[in-house]
C-alpha positions, 0 to 999 in steps of 0.5 A, a space after each residue: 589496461 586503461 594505459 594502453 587504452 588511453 594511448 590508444 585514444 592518443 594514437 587516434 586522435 593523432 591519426 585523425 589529425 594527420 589526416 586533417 591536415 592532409 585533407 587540408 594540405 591537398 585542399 589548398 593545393 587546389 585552391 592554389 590552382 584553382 587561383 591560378 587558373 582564376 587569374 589567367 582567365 582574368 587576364 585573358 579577359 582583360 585582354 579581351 575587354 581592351 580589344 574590344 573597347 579598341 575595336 569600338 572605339 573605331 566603330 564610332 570613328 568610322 560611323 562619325 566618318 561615315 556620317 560625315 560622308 552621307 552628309 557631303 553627298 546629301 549636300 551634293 545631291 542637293 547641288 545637283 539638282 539645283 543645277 539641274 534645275 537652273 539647267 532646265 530653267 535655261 530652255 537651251 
């Protein structure tokens, strides 16, 4: 009787190791995928992060552009108006 019950205990203490390693087989399954999903949506983001970088980028060559433009017209205003002056100035 003690035999049979020390196979028996064997008998569990296998089961329960069978069943751990399935457990554990399924959790890096999941894990895998969840690496797998990580990895795309770095790279989406990645991809992202570029394209705005690139989008900024050309924010601020347009703004450097833009300021450039409000200058010139600043300076012709400014010219105008001595013109208009020098004009005024003439009493035709």
């Amino acid at each position: 009787m003690a035999k049979t019950m020390t196979r028996g205990t064997e008998l569990d203490a296998i089961d329960r190791l069978e069943e751990k390693v399935k457990l554990l087989a399924a959790m890096m399954g999941r894990m895998r995928d969840e690496q797998a999903r990580a990895t795309e949506e770095n790279l989406r983001l990645a991809r992202e992060l570029e394209a705005l970088r690139s989008r900024l980028s050309e924010s601020e060559g347009l703004h450097g552009e833009l300021l450039a433009l409000r200058n010139e017209r600043d300076q012709i205003r400014h010219r105008v108006t001595e013109m208009l002056d020098q004009l005024e100035g003439l009493n035709l």
